[in-house]
N, C-alpha and C positions, 0 to 999 in steps of 0.2 A: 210536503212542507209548504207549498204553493198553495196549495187546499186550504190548509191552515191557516196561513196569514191572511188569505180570504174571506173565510169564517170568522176568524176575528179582527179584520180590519186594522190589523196590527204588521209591522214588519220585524222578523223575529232574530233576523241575519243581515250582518252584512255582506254584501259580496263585493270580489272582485275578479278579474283574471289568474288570482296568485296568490287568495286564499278566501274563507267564510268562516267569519267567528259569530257568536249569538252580540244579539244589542242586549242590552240595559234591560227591555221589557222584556226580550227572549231569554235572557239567562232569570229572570223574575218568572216566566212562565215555565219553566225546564223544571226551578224549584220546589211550582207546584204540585206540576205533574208527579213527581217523585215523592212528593209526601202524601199524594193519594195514589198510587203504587204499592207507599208501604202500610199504608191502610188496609189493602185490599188485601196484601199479601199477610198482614196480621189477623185479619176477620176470616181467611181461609183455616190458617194454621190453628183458630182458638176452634173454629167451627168444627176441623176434625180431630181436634183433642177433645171436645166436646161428648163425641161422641165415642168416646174410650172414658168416661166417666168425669173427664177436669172441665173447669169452671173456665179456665183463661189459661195463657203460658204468662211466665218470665222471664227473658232471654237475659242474664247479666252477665257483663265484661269484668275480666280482674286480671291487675296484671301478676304476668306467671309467679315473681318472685313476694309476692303480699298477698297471694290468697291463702296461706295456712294464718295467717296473721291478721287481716283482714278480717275471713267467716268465720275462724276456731268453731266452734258446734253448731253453727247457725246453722247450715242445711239440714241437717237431722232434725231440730226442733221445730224449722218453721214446715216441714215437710211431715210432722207429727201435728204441729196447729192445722194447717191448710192442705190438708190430702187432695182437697180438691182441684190446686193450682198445680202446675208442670214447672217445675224451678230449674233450669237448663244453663251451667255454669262454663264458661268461656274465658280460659287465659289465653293472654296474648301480652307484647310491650305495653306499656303506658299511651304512648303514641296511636299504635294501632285501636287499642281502648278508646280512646277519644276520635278516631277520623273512622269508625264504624259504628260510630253511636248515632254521628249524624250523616250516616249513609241507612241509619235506620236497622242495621246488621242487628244489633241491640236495643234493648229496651229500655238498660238502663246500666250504667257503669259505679264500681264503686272504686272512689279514687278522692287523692287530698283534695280537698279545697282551694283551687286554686284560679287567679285568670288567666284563663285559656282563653285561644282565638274563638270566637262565638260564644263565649259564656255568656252574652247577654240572653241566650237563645235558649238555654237549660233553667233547670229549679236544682240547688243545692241544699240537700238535706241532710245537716250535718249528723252524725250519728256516733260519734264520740272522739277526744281528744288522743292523737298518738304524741307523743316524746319523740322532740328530736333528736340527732345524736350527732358526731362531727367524726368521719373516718379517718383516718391517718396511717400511713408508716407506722409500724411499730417503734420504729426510730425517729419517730419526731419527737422531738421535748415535750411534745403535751401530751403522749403517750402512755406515760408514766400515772396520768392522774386517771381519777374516776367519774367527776364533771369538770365541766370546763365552761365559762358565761360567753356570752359572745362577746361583751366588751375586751376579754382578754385573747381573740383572735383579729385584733387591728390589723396588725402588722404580716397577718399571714396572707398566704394565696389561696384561693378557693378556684378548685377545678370546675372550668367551662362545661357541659357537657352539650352535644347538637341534639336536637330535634322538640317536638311543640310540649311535652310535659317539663324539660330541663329548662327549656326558656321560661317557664311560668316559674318552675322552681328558681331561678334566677332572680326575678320578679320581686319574689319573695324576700330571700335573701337580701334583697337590696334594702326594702322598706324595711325589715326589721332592722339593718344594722346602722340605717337613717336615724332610727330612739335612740342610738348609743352614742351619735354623731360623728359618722366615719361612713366612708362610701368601701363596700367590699373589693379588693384588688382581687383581678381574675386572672386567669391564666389562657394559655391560647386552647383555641375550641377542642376538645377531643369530640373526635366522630362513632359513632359504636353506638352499641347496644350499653347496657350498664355494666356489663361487666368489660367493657374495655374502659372505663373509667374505674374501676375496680384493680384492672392492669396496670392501670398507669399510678395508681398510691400505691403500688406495689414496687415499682420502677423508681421512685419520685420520694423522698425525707422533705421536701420544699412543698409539697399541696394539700389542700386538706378538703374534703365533702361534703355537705353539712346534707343529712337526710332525715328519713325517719326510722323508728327502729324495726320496719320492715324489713329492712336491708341485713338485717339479724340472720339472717336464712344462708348468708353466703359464706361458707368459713372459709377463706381466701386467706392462704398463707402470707406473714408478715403483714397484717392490716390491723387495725386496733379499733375499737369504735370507744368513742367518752362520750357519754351522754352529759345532754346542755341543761346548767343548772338552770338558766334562768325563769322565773316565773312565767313566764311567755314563752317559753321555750317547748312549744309543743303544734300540731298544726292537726285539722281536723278533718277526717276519714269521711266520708259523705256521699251520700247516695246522690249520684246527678244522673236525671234523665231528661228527655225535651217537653217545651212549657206545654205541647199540644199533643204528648203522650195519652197515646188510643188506651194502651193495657190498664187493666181494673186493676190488677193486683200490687201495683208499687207500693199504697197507701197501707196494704196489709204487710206488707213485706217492713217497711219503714218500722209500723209499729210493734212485731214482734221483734224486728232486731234492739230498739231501744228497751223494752220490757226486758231482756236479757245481758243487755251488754252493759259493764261498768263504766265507770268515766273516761278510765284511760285505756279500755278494751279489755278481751277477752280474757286476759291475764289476771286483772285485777278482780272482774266476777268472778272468775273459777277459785280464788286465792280466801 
């Protein structure tokens, strides 16, 4: 490390008797190093796929509960367009989706539209509109109906959920219910995965979710999902990967998925 900051005339740590964190220019140069790491380590991976007959790999994130909903037949068709690319599919939480995308794990995530920490630092490529929906108790008053507008959930509670996808969905939630003129009331944090927010509208006639209709996949006993009438009531599925993305194949990948998918998804093309 000595060597180093010699070479570059630069001091990369501080130190003291009782600890050593990186400075401002060290954690700028740690950044580096690591995005040409994962260069290196993407130009190995395409070089010997290369030589088993493919052109490039692409590593995509999805999380576990939205990928039959998300791809519906896209692997099989974009893998009958481009035989030549290696399409290598990865679920995981929402969370972990986004904090391995910019660890470079992946190449490119499919996931709402949303601001996340460092979205300055991606390219969002929207790729068609989902329907949102509002989960509930089955025993909540609004239960009974079939849509629901947001102006007519003022007065409800909308469940908190932790970590960095729930916080953007939060985000969200807020500014849209800012058009209606009303600030959303929350509820205290639930900690978990999704289905412990899941548990707790189960637990709970007083909270309600607002999602997308991915969350379709979970038949959770006593829950109800109403989908949101409103004209705006939908949020956008999008291919986000980073602005200095090494892989050739995103561009192709993008344009078979839109060539095939309808507005509101897979549903709506197959229909």
């Amino acid at each position: 490390i000595i060597a180093l900051e010699e070479f570059l005339n630069v001091r990369l740590f501080d130190r003291s008797t009782q600890f050593m964190k990186l400075t401002e220019t060290g954690a700028f140069f740690q950044g580096q190093c690591q995005h040409i790491l994962n260069l290196f380590d993407s130009a190995c991976a395409e070089t010997r796929l290369r030589s088993q007959g493919y052109s490039c790999c692409l590593r995509l994130g999805v999380p576990y509960y939205s990928a039959n909903s998300y791809l519906g037949p896209f692997p099989s068709l974009f893998c009958k367009e481009y035989p030549d690319i290696n399409l290598s599919i990865h679920t995981s939480e929402p969370d972990v989706c986004i904090t391995d995308l910019f660890r470079g794990e992946y190449d490119a995530i499919l996931l709402v539209h949303m601001d996340y920490v460092n979205s300055e630092r991606v390219i969002f490529q929207p790729l068609y509109k989902e329907r949102m929906t509002v989960l509930m108790n089955k025993n909540h008053a609004l239960a009974a109906r079939d849509t629901v507008s947001l102006a007519e959930l003022k007065n409800e509670t909308f469940l908190q959920v932790s970590g960095i996808y729930r916080e953007a969905a939060c985000l969200m939630l807020e500014r849209k219910c800012a058009q209606y003129g009303f600030s959303p009331r929350m509820s205290d944090e639930c900690y978990g995965q999704v289905e412990a927010a899941l548990i707790e509208l189960q637990q709970s006639e007083n909270c309600i979710l607002l999602s997308g209709k991915d969350m379709g996949m979970f038949q959770f006993h006593d829950i109800k999902s109403v989908e949101l009438s409103d004209l705006d009531g939908f949020r956008y599925v999008s291919l986000i990967y980073p602005k200095d993305s090494p892989t050739s194949a995103l561009k192709r990948f993008a344009t078979c998925f839109l060539s095939n998918v309808g507005e509101y998804g897979w549903s709506q093309a197959e229909g």
